[in-house]
DOZAKOL-382222 format. One record per residue (C-alpha): residue number from 1; residue in one letter; x, y, z. Coordinates in steps of 0.02 Angstrom, whole numbers, plus 50000, padded with zeros to 5 digits. Layout:
<atoms>
<atom NUM; "A"; <X; Y; Z>>
...
</atoms>
This chain:
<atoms>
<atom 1; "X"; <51243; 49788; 50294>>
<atom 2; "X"; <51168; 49908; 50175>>
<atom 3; "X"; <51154; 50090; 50109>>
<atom 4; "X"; <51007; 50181; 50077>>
<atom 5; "X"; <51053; 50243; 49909>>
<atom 6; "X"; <51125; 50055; 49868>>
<atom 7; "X"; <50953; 50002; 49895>>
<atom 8; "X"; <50853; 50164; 49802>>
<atom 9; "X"; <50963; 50118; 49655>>
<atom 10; "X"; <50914; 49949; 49633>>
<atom 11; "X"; <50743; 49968; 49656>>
<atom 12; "X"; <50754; 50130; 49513>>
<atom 13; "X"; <50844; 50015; 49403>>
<atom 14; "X"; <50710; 49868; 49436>>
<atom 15; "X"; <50590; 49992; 49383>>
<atom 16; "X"; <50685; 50040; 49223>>
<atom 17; "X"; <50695; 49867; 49165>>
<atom 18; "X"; <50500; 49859; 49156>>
<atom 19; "X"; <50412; 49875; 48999>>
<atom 20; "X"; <50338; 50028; 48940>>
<atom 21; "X"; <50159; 49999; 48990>>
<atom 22; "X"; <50073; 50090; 49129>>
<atom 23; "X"; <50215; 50204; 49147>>
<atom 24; "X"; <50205; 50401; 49184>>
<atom 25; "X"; <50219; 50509; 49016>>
<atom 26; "X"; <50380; 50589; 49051>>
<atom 27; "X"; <50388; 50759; 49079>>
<atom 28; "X"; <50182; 50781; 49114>>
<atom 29; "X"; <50116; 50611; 49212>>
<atom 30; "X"; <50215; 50566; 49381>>
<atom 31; "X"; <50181; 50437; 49496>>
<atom 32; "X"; <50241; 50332; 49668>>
<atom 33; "X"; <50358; 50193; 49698>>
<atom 34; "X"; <50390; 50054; 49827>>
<atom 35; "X"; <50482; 49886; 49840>>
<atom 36; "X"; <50511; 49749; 49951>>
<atom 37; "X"; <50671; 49671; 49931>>
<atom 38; "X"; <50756; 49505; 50003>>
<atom 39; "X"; <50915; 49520; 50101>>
<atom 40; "X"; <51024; 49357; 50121>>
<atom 41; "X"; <51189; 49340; 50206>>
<atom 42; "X"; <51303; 49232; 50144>>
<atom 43; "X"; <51350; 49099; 50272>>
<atom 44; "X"; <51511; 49083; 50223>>
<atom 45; "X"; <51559; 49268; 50217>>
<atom 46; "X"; <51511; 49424; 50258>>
<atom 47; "X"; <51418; 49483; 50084>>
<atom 48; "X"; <51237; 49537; 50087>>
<atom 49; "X"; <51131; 49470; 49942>>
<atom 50; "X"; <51014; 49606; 49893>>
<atom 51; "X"; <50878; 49576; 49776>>
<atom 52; "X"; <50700; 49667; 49740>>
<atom 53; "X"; <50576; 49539; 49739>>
<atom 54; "X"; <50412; 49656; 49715>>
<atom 55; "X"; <50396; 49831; 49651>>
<atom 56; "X"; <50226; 49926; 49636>>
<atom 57; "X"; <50188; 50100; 49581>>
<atom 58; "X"; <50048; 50199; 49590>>
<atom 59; "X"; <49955; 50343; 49674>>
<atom 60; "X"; <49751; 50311; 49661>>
<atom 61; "X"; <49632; 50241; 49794>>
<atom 62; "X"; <49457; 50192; 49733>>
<atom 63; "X"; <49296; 50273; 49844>>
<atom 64; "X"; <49189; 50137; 49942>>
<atom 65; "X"; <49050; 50125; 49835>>
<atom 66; "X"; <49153; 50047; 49701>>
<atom 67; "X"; <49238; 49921; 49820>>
<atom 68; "X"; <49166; 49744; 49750>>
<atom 69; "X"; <49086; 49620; 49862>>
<atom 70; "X"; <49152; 49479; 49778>>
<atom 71; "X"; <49343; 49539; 49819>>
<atom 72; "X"; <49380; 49552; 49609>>
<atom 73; "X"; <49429; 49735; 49638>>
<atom 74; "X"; <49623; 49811; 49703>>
<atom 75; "X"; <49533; 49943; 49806>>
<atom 76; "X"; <49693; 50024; 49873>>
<atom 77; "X"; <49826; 50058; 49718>>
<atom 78; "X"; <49955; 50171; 49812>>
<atom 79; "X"; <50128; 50117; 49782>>
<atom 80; "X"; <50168; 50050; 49962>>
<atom 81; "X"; <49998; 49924; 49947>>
<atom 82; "X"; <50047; 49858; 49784>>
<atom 83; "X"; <50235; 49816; 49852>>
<atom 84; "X"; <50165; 49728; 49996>>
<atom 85; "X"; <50016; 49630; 49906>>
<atom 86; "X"; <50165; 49559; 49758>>
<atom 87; "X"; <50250; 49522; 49890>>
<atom 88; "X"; <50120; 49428; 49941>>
<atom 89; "X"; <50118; 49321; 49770>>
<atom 90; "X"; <50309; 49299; 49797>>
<atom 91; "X"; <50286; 49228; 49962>>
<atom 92; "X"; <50152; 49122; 49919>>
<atom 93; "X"; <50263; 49028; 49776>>
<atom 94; "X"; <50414; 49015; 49885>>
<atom 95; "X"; <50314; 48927; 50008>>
<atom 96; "X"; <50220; 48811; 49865>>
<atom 97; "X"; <50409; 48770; 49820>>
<atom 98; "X"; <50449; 48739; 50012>>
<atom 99; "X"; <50292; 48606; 50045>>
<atom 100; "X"; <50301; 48515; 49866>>
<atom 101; "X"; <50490; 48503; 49852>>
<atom 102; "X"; <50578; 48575; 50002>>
<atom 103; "X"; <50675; 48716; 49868>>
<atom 104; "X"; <50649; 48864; 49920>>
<atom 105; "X"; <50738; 49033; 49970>>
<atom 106; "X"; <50665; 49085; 50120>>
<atom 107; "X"; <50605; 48969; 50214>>
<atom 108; "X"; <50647; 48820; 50308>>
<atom 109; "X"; <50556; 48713; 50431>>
<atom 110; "X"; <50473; 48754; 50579>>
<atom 111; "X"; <50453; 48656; 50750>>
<atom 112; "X"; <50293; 48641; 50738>>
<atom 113; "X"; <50194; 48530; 50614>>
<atom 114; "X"; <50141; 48618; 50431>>
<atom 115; "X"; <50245; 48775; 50512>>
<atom 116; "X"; <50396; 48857; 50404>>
<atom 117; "X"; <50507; 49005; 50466>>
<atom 118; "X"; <50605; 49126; 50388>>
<atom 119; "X"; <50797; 49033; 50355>>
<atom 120; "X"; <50946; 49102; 50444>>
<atom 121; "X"; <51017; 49266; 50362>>
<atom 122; "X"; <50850; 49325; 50270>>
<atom 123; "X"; <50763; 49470; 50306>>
<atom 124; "X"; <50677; 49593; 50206>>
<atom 125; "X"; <50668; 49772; 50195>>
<atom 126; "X"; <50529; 49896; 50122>>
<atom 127; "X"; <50574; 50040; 50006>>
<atom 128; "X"; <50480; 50189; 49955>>
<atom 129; "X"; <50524; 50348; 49839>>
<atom 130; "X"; <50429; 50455; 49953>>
<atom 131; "X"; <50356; 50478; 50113>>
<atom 132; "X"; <50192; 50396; 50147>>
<atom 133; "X"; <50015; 50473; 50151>>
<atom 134; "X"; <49938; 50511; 50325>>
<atom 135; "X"; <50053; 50534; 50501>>
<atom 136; "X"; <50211; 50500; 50406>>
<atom 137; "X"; <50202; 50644; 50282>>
<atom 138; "X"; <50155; 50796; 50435>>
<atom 139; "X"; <50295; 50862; 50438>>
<atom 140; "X"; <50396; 51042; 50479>>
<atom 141; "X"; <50422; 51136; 50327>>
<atom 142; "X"; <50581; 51241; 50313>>
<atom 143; "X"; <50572; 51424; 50269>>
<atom 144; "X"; <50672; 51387; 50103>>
<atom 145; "X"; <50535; 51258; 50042>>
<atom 146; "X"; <50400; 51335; 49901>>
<atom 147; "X"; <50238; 51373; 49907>>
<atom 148; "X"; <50164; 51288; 49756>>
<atom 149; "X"; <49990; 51258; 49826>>
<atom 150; "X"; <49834; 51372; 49875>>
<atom 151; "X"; <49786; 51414; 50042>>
<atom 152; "X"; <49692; 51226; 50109>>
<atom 153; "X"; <49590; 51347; 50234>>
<atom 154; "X"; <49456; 51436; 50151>>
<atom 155; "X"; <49447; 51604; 50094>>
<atom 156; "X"; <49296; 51692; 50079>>
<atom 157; "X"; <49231; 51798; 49934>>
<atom 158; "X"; <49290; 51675; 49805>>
<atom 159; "X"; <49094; 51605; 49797>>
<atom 160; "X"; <49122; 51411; 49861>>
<atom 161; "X"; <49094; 51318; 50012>>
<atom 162; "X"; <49239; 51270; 50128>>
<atom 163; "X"; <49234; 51087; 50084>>
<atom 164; "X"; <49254; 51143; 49894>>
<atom 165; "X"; <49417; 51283; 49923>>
<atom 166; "X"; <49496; 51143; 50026>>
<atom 167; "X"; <49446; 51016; 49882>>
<atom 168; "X"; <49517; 51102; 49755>>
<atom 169; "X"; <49699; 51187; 49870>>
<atom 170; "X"; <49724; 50984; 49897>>
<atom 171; "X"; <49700; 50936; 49719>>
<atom 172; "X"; <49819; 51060; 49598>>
<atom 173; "X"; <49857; 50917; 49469>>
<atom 174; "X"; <49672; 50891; 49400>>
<atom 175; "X"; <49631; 50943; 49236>>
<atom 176; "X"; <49537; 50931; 49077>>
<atom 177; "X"; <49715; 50886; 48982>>
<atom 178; "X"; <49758; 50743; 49101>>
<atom 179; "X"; <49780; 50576; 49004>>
<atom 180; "X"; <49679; 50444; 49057>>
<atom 181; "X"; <49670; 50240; 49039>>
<atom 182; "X"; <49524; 50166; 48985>>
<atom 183; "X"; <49382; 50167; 49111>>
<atom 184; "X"; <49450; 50322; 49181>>
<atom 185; "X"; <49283; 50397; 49164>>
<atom 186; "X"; <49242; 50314; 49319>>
<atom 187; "X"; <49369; 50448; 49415>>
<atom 188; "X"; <49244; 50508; 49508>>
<atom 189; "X"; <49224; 50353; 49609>>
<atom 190; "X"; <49425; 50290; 49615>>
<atom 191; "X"; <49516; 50452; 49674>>
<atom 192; "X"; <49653; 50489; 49780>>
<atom 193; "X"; <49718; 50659; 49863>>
<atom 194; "X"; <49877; 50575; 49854>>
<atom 195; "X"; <49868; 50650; 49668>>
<atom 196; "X"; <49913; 50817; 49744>>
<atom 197; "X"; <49904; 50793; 49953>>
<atom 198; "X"; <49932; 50631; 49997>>
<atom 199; "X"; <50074; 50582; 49941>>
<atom 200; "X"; <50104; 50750; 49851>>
<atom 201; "X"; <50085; 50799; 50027>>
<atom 202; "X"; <50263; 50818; 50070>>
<atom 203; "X"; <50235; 50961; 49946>>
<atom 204; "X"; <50065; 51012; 49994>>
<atom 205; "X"; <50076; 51176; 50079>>
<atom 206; "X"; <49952; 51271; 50222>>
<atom 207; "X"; <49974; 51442; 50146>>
<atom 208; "X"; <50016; 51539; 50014>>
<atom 209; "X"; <50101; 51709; 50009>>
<atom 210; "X"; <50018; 51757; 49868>>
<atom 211; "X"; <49865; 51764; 49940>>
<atom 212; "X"; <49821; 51924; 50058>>
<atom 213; "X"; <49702; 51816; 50169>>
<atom 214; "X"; <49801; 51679; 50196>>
<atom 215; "X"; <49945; 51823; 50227>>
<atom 216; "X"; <49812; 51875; 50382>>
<atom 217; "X"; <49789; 51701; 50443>>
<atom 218; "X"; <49976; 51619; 50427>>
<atom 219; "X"; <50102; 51747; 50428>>
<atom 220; "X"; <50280; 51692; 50364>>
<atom 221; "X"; <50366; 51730; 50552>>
<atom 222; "X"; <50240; 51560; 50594>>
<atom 223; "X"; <50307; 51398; 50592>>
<atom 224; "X"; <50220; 51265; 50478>>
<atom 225; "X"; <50194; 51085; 50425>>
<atom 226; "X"; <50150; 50966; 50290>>
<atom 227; "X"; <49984; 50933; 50257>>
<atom 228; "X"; <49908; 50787; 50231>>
<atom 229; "X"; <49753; 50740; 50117>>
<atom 230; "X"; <49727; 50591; 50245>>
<atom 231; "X"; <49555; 50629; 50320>>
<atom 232; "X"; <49559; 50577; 50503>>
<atom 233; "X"; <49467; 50408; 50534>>
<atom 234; "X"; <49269; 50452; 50585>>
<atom 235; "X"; <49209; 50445; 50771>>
<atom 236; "X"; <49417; 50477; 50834>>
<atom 237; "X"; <49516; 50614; 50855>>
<atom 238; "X"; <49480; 50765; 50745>>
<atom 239; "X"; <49613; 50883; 50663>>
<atom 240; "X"; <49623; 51061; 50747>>
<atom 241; "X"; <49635; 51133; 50572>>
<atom 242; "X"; <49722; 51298; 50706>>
<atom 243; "X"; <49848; 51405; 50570>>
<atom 244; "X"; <50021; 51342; 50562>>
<atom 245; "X"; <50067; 51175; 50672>>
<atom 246; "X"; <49929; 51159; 50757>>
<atom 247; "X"; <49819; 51121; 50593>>
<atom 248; "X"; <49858; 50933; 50610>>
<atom 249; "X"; <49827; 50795; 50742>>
<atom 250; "X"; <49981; 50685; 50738>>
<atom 251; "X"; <49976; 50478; 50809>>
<atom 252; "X"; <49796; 50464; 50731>>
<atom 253; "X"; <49729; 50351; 50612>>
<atom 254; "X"; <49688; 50428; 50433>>
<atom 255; "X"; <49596; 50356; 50265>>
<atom 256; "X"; <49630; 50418; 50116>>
<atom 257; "X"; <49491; 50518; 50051>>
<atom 258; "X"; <49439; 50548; 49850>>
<atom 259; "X"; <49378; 50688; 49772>>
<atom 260; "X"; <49178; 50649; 49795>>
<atom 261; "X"; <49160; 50519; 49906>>
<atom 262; "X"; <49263; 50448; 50065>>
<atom 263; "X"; <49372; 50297; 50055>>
<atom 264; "X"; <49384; 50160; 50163>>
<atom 265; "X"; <49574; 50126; 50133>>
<atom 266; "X"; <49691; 50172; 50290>>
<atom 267; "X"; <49845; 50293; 50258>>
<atom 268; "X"; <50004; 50210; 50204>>
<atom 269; "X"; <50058; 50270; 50363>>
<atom 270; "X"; <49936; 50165; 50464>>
<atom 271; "X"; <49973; 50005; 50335>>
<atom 272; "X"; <50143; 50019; 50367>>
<atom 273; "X"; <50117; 50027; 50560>>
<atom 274; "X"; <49987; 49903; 50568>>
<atom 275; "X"; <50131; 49779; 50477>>
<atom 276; "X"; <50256; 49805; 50590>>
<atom 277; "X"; <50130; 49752; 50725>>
<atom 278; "X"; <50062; 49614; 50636>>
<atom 279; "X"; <50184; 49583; 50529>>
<atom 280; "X"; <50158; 49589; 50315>>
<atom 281; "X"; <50115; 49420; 50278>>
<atom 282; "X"; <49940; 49439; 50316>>
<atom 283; "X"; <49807; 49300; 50393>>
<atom 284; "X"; <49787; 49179; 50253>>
<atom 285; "X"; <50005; 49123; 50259>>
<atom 286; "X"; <49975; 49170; 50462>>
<atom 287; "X"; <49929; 48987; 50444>>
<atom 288; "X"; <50096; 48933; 50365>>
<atom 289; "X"; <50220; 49035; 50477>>
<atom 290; "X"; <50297; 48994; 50638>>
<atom 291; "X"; <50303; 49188; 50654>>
<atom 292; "X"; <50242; 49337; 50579>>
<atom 293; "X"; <50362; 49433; 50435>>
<atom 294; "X"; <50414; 49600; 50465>>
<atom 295; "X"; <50522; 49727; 50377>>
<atom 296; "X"; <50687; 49752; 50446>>
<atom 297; "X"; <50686; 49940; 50406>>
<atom 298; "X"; <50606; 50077; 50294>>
<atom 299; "X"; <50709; 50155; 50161>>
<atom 300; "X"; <50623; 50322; 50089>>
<atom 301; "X"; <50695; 50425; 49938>>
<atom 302; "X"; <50757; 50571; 49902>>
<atom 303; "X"; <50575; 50690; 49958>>
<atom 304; "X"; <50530; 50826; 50092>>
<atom 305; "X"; <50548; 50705; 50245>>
<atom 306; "X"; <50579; 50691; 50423>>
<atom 307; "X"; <50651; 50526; 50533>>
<atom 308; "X"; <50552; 50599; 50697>>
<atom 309; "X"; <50389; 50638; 50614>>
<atom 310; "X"; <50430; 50455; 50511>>
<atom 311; "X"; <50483; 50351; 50685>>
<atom 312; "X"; <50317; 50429; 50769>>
<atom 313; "X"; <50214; 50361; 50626>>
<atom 314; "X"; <50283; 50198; 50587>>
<atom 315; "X"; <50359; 50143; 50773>>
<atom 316; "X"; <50316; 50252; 50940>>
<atom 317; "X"; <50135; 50248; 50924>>
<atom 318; "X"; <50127; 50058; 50913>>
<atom 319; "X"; <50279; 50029; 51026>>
<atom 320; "X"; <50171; 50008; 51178>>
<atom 321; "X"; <50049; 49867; 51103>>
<atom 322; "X"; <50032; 49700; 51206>>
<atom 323; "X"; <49940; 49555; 51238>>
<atom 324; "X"; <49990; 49489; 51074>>
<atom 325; "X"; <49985; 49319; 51026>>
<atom 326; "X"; <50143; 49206; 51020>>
<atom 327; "X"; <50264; 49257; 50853>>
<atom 328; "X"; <50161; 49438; 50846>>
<atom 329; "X"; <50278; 49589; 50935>>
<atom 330; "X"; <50283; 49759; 50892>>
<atom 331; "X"; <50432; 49781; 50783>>
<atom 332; "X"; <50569; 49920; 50817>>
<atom 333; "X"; <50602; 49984; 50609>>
<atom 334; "X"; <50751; 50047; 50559>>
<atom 335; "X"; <50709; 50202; 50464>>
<atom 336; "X"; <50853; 50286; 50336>>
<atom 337; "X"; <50829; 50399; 50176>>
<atom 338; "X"; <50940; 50405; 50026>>
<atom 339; "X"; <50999; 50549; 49914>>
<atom 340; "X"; <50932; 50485; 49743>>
<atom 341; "X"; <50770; 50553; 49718>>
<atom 342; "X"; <50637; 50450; 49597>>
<atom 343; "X"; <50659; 50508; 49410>>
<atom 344; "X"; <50470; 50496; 49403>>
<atom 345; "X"; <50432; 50608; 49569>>
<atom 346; "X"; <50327; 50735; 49541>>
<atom 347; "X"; <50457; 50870; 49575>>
<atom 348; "X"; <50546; 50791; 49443>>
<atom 349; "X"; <50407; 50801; 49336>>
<atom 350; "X"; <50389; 50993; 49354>>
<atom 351; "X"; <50595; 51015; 49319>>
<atom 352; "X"; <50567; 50925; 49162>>
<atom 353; "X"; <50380; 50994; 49086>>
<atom 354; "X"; <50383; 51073; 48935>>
<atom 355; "X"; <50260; 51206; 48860>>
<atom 356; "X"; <50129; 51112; 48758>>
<atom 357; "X"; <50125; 50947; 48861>>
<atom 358; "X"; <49984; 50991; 48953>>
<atom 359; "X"; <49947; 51003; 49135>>
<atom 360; "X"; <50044; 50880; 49254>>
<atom 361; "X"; <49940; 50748; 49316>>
<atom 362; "X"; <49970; 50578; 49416>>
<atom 363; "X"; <49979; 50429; 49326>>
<atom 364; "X"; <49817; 50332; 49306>>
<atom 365; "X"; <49895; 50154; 49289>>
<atom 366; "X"; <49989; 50064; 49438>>
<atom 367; "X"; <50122; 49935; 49415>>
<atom 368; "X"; <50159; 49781; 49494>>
<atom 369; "X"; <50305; 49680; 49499>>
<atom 370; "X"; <50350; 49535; 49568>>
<atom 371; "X"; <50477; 49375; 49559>>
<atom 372; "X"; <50359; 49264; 49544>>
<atom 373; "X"; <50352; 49113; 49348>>
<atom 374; "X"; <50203; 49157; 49313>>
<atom 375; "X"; <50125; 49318; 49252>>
<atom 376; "X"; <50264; 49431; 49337>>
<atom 377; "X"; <50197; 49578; 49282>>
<atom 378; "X"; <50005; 49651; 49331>>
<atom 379; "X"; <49971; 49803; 49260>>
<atom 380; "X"; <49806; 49896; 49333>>
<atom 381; "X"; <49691; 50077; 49318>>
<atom 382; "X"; <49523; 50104; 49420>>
<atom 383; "X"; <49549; 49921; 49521>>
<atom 384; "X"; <49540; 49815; 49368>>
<atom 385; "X"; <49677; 49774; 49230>>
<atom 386; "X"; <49750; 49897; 49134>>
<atom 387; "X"; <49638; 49912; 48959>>
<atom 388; "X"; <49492; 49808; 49009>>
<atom 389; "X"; <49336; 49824; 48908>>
<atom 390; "X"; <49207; 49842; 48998>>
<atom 391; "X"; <49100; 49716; 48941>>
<atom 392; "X"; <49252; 49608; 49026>>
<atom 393; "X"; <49194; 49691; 49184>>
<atom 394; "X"; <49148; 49571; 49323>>
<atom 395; "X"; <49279; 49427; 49244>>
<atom 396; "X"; <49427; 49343; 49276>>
<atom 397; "X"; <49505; 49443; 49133>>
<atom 398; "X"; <49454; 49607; 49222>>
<atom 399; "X"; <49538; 49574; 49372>>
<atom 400; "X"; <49712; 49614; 49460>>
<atom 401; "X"; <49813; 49465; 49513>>
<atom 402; "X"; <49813; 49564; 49678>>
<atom 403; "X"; <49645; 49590; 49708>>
<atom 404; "X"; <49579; 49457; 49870>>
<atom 405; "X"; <49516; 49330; 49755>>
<atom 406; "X"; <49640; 49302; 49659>>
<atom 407; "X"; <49770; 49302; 49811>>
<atom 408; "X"; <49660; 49170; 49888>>
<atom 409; "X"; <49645; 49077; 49736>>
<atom 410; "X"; <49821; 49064; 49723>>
<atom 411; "X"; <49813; 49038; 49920>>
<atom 412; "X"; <49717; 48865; 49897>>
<atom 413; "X"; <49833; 48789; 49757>>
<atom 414; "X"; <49962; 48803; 49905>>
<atom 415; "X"; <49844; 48716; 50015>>
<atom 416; "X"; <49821; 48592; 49877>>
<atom 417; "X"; <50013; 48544; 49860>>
<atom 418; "X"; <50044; 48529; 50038>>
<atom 419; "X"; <50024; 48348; 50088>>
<atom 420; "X"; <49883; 48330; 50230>>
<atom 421; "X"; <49984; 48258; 50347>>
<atom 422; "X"; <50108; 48400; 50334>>
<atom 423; "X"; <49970; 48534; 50345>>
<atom 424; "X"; <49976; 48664; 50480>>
<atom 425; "X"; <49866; 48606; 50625>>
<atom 426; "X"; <49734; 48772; 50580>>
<atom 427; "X"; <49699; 48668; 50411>>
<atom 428; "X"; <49713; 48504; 50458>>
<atom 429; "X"; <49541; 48401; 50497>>
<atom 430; "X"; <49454; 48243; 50427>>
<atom 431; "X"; <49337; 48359; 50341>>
<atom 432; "X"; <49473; 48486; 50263>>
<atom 433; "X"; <49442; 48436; 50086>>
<atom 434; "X"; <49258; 48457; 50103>>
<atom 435; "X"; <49303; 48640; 50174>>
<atom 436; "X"; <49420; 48682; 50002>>
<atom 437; "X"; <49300; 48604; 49897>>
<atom 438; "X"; <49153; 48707; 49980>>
<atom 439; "X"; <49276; 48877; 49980>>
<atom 440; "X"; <49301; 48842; 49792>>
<atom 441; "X"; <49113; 48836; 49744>>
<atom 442; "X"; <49124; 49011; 49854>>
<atom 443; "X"; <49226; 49085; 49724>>
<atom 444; "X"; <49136; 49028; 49574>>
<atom 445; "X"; <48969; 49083; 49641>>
<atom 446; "X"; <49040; 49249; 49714>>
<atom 447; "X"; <49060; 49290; 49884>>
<atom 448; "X"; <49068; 49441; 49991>>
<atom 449; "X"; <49261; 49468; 50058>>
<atom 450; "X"; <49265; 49555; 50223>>
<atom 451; "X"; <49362; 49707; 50256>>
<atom 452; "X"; <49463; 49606; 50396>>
<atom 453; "X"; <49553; 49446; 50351>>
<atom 454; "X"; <49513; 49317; 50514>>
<atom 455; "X"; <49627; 49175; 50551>>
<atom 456; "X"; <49499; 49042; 50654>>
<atom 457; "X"; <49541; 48894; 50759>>
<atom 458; "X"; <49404; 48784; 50662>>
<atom 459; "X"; <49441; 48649; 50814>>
<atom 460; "X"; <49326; 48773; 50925>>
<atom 461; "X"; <49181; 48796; 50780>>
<atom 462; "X"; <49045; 48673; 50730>>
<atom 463; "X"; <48987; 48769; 50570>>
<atom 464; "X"; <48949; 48688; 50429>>
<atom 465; "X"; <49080; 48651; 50298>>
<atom 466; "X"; <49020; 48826; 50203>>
<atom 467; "X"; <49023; 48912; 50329>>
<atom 468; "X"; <49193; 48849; 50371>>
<atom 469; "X"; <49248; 48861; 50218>>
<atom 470; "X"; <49208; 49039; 50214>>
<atom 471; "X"; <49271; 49071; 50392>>
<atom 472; "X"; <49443; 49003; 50329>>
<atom 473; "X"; <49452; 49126; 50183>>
<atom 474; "X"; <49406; 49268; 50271>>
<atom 475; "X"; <49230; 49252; 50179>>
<atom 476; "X"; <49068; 49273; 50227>>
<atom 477; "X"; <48915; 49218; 50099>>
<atom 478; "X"; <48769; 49329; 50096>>
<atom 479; "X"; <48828; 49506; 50187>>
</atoms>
């Protein structure tokens, strides 16, 4: 049906199409990309349509304290969450198309009322240039791989604490010469290991020979692994942090941590599990779909990788969830790598440096693309758009069209189109437009957007039409 380096190369040469903006300096910045792309047989034949319908780059993961109530900010900016959120955008106009005119690409009716399913011979499949932060990325090394990373374990004498050696072994990339967008001097509050762990983490090593210490503690005759910058999730299952193998917990949930303060943003790894439990349409178009939407398989590029380690992460550990309710099953992923290896990788970053560029650093700015009419193209750094002033701060021009507000906006202009009698049964009542009206003054006045999207039978709830409102958004006023 498809090859893995069929399906790298489009999504390389989507990328290469894009404007310049928000792009890695070539040769010093490197960053991360993903891509979800549309697959449609052709009834008549056996050709596979292949398109990529969202594309998202980007390595950086604000910390908690500069997660917005009011939703306005793209907390998570790794490559794999930007994919899935434009996505998101591109799902949300097919379906406007499907309720207002019946034209649309991927979906068709459902059986039941306001419900649409996915038409027969589309699927979609989920692409990314390497493998993701947390479980994913622990991985064996080989004895031929490099060593391009300090010890993580500490080593005394040098005069620091543990947490700051193991800080500074899981960050090699930062530096006074990196360039930064505007608002970068916020760093301190928007980090991500996956700068030089996370999803550098393929590459980020336990030891290093050059080191007589870590000599002592992880001879070369010991088998080793990956690490990850994923912190394991607090109040759960601890890593060992024993030399070699045994350093790692594997099967455990991770966040990805910043360089001062903790995140509250699950690994890739987890995200990508999570979706093929739940599927990656999230709650809000939960209410539109017959069934949830999951990704047929998981192509990874060219990168330090391994299927086991990537099966373990992505399908075995959810494999045994039940008690799920109806169109929700775990989903057995298909997981293939291809040979072509992102131009923009940071290996191929460090082939390419010259003397005099300066250090090699991530890219600040992430990328998103999407087949959508309207504004295609989002283009962010720290949360907010790319170049913002910050006297724009706190605006609608400040924000991401992937931030929660601005996916729910666009969420109830599909409500909006949809005829009431055709509405799914979760929106339908004789006080509905009271509800969107009351959600709408939400978002003017700001709101608080929960960490957890809800979907909520509003046929078991007496709340009032605020409250109902908010319920339906996954809002709550006043936390």
């Amino acid at each position: 049906m498809f090859h893995a380096d069929e399906i790298a190369g489009l999504c390389y040469g989507r990328f290469n199409q894009l404007p310049r903006r928000g792009k890695p300096e070539p040769g010093r910045e490197w960053t991360l990309l993903a891509a979800v792309l549309q697959l449609t047989r052709c009834a008549d034949s056996d050709t596979v349509e292949k398109k990529v319908v969202s594309l998202g780059t980007g390595t950086k993961c604000i910390g908690r304290t500069a997660m917005s109530p009011k939703g306005d900010v793209l907390n998570d900016s790794h490559a794999e969450v930007i994919a899935r959120r434009g996505c998101i955008r591109y799902l949300i106009q097919e379906l406007h198309g499907a309720v207002s005119a019946g034209d649309s690409s991927v979906f068709c009716r459902a059986d039941q009322r306001g419900k649409w399913k996915l038409k027969p011979g589309v699927s979609f499949l989920f692409f990314t240039s390497h493998t993701p932060c947390g479980d994913a990325s622990i991985i064996p090394m080989t004895d031929s791989e490099s060593q391009p990373c300090p010890p993580v374990t500490s080593v005394k004498g040098d005069g620091g604490t543990d947490g700051e050696l193991k800080r500074k072994a899981e960050e090699p990339s930062e530096g006074k010469n990196t360039k930064l967008p505007r608002l970068e001097e916020q760093e301190t509050n928007l980090d991500d290991p996956k700068q030089a762990s996370s999803k550098t983490e393929a590459p980020s090593q336990s030891h290093s020979p050059e080191t007589p210490d870590s000599v002592g503690l992880h001879p070369q005759s010991v088998p080793d692994i990956h690490r990850t910058g994923a912190k394991c999730v607090p109040g759960g299952p601890a890593d060992p942090l024993h030399p070699g193998v045994g350093y790692h917990s594997t099967g455990v949930l991770r966040v990805k941590p910043g360089r001062g303060e903790p995140t509250l943003s699950l690994s890739c790894s987890d995200k990508l599990a999570r979706w093929a439990v739940l599927g990656f349409q999230g709650a809000l178009l939960s209410h539109y779909l017959e069934e949830a939407l999951y990704f047929s398989a998981v192509v990874v590029g060219k990168c330090p990788y391994n299927r086991e380690a990537m099966h373990r992460a992505l399908v075995t550990r959810c494999s045994q969830v039940s008690d799920l309710p109806a169109g929700f099953s775990p989903c057995p992923l298909e997981v293939l790598q291809s040979s072509l290896e992102f131009p923009f990788s940071q290996a191929q970053t460090e082939l390419r440096h010259q003397a005099g560029q300066g250090r090699i650093s991530p890219c600040g700015a992430a990328i998103s693309w999407c087949n959508v009419t309207e504004q295609p193209l989002d283009v962010t750094a720290n949360g907010y758009k790319h170049g913002v002033t910050r006297k724009a701060l706190g605006t609608a021009k400040a924000r991401s069209l992937l931030c929660k507000l601005e996916l729910f906006t666009s969420f109830l202009s599909l409500v909006s189109a949809t005829d009431p009698s055709a509405l799914p049964d979760s929106l339908s009542g004789p006080d509905l437009a009271g509800i969107m009206l009351s959600a709408k003054m939400l978002i003017n006045r700001g709101t608080t957007v929960l960490p957890l999207e809800r979907t909520v039978s509003y046929q078991q709830h007496t709340h009032t039409q605020e409250n109902r409102a908010a319920d339906l958004l996954g809002l709550q006023t006043g936390v």
